[in-house]
RODO-2510 file (C-alpha; in nm, 4 decimals, decimal comma):
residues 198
     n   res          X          Y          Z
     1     x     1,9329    -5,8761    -0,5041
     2     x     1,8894    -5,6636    -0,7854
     3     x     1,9544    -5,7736    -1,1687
     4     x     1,9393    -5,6337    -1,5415
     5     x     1,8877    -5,8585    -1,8098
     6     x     2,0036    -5,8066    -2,1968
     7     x     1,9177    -6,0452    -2,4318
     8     x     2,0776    -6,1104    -2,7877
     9     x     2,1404    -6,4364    -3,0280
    10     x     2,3940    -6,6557    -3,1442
    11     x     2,3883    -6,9469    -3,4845
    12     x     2,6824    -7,2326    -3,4092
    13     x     2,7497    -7,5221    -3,5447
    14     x     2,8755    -7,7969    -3,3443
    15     x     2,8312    -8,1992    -3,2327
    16     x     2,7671    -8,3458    -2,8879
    17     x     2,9952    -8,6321    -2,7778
    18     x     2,7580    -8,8917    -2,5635
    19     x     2,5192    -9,1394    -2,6395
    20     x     2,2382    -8,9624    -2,4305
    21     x     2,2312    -8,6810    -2,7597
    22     x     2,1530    -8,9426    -3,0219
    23     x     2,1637    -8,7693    -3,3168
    24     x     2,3027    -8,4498    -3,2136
    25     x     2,6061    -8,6177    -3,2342
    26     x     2,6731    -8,5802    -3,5925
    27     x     2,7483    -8,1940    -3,7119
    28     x     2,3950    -7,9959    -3,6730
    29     x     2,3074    -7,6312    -3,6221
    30     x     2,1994    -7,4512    -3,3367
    31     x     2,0499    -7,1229    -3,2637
    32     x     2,0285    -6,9882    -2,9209
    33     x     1,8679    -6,6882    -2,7758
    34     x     2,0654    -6,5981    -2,4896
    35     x     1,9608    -6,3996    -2,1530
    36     x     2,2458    -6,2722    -1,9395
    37     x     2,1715    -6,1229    -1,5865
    38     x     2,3756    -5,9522    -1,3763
    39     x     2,3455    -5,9145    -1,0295
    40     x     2,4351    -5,7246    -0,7228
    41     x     2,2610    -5,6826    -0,4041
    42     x     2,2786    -5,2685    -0,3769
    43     x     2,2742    -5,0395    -0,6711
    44     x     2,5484    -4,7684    -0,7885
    45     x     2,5296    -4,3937    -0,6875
    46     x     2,3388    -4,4019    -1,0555
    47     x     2,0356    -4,6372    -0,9285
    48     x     2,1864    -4,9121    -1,1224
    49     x     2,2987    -5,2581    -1,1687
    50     x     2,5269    -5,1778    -1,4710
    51     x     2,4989    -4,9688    -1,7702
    52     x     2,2313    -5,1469    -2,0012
    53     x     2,4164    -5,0453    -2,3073
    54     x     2,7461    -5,1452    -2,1940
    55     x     2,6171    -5,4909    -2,0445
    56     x     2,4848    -5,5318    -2,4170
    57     x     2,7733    -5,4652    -2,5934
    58     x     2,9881    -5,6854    -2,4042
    59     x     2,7060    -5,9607    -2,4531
    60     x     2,7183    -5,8690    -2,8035
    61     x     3,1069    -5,9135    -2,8131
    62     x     3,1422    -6,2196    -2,6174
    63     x     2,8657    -6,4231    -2,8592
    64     x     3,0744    -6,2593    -3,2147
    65     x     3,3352    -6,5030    -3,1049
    66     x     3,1331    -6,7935    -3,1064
    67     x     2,8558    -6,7337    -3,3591
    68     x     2,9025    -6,8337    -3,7377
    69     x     3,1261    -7,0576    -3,6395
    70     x     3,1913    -7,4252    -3,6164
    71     x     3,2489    -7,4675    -3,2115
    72     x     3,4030    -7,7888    -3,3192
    73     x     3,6921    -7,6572    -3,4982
    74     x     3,7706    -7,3737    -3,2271
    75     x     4,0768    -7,4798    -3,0178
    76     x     3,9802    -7,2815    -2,7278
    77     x     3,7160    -7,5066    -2,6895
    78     x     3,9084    -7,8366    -2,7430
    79     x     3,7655    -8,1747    -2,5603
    80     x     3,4793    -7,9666    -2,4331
    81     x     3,1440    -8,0974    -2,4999
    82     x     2,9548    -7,7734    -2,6181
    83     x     2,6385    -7,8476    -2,4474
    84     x     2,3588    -7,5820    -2,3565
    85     x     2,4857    -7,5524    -2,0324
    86     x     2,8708    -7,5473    -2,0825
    87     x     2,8193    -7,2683    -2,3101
    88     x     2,5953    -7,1146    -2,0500
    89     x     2,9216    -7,1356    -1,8383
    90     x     3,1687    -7,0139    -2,1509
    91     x     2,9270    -6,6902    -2,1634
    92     x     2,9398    -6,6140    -1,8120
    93     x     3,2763    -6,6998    -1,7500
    94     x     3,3719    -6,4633    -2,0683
    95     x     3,1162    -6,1772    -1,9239
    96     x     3,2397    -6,2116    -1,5553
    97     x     3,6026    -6,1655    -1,6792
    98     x     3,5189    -5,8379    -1,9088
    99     x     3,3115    -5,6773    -1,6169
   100     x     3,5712    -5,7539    -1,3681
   101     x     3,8125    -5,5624    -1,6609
   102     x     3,6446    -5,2612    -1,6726
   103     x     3,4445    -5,3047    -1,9748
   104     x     3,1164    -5,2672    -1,7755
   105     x     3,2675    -4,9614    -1,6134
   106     x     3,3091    -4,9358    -1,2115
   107     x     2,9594    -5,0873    -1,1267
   108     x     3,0431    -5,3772    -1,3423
   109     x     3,3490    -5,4531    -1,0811
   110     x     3,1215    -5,4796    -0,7907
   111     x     2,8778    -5,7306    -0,9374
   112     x     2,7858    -6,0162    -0,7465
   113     x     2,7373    -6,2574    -1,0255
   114     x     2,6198    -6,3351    -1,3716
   115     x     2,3638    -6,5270    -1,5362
   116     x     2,3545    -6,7154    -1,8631
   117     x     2,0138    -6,8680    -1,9890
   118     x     2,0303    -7,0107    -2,3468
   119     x     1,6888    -7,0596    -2,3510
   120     x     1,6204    -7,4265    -2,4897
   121     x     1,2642    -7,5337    -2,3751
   122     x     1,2655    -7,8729    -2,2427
   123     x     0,9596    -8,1408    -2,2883
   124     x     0,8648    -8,1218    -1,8948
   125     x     0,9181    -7,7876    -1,9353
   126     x     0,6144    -7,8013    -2,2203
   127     x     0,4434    -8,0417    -2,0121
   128     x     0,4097    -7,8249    -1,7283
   129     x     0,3153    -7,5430    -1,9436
   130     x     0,0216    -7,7474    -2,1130
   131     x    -0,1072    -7,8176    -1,7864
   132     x    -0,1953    -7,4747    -1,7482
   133     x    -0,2272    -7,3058    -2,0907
   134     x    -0,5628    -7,2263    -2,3006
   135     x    -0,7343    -7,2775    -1,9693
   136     x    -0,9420    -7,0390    -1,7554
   137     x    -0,7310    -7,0598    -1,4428
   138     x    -1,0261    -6,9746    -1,2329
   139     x    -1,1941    -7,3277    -1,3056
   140     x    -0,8948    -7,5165    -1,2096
   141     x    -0,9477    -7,6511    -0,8490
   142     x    -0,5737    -7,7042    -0,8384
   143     x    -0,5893    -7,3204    -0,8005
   144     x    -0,8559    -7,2540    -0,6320
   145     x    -0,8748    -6,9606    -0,4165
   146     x    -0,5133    -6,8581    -0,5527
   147     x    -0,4672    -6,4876    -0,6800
   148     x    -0,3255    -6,6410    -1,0669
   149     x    -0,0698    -6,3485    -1,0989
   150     x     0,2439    -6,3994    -1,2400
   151     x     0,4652    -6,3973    -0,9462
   152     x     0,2241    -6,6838    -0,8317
   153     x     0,2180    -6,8765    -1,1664
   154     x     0,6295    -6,8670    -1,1870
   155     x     0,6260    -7,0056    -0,8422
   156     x     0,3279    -7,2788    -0,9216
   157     x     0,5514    -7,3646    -1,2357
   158     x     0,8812    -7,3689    -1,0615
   159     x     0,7488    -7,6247    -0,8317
   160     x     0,5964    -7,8554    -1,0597
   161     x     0,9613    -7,8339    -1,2398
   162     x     1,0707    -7,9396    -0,8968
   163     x     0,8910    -8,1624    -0,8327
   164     x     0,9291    -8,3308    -1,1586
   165     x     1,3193    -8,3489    -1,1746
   166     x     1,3155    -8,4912    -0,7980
   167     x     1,0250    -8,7812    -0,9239
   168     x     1,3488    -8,8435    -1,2144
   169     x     1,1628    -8,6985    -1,5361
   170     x     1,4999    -8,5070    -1,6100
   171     x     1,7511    -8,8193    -1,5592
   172     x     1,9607    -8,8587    -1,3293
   173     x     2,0937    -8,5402    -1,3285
   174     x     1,7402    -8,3767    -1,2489
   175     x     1,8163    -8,5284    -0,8823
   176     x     2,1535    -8,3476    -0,8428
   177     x     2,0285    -7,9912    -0,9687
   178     x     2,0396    -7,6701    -0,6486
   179     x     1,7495    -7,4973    -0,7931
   180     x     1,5500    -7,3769    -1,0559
   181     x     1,4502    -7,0324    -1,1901
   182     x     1,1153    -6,9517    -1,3863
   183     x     1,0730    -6,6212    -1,5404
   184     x     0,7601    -6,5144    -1,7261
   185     x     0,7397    -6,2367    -1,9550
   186     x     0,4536    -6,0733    -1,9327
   187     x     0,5285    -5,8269    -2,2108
   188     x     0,8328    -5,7250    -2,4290
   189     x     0,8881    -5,4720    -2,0974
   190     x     0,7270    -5,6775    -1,7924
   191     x     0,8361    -5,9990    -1,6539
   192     x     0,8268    -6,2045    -1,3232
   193     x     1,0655    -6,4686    -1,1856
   194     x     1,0801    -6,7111    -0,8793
   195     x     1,3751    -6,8903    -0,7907
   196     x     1,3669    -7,2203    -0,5535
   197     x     1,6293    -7,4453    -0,4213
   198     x     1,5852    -7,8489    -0,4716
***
């Protein structure tokens, strides 16, 4: 499966509905950098996925209607909670629809899905990472005899994610996930990802 990925940013306003988001119930601010991928498993005549600058224009356009705005207030969104993840969906949904339009041009009609990572760290997330950072990876024996690149360091971080939303540490909710991706940037230009099912 091939993907590009074109990042850009979004300010909202908004309030959660739930007891589980204690005090981002009440009217707070949010800022989210947001990653959208698209996929398909051969490329165009072109060597491509889609048309970077067309797949961030549309990005661009589909986060000017939400940003700078109160998602509260926006009746398109009515009785939706606007969490991380539903607007995950929103942006996708949104992207899917304008690539299936035409706006991506003819590639973007034969994707074979889209992406949407607002990237909000969690705490196991954090605790995984501290496990491993401002360490020389060679001393740990956890690793020892591994080749610490970073296709092998998403994949050892992936499945301590794993195995910490199975053990509960992300709610109940952790148990139900499919999968989860890790992608480390090496570099502005260079990243690496592994994906695993739960």
């Amino acid at each position: 499966m091939f993907g590009v990925t074109v990042r850009d940013h979004m300010m909202i306003a908004h309030s959660l509905r739930g007891e589980t988001f204690g005090p981002a119930q009440r009217l707070h601010g949010a800022t989210y950098v947001v990653d959208a991928t698209f996929r398909r498993g051969e490329l165009d005549a072109d060597g491509v996925v889609v048309d970077i600058g067309r797949a961030t224009e549309e990005l661009h356009a589909v986060l000017s209607e939400l940003g700078y705005r109160n998602l509260d207030d926006d009746p398109a969104l009515a009785g939706m909670n606007t969490t991380s993840e539903a607007l995950a969906r929103l942006i996708a949904d949104r992207l899917a629809d304008r690539a299936q339009a035409g706006a991506l041009g003819d590639a973007g009609r034969k994707l074979d899905g889209v992406v949407v990572d607002i990237g909000r760290a969690t705490e196991e997330l954090h605790a995984v990472l501290s496990e491993l950072g401002y360490r020389n990876l060679d001393d740990e024996p956890a690793l020892a005899g591994m080749n610490t690149t970073s296709e092998a360091l998403a994949r050892l971080i992936a499945d301590r994610l794993a195995d910490r939303a199975q053990a509960g540490a992300l709610g109940d909710a952790g148990r139900k996930l499919d999968g989860v991706v890790v992608t480390l940037h090496e570099s502005h230009i260079a990243s690496a990802t592994y994906e695993r099912a739960l």
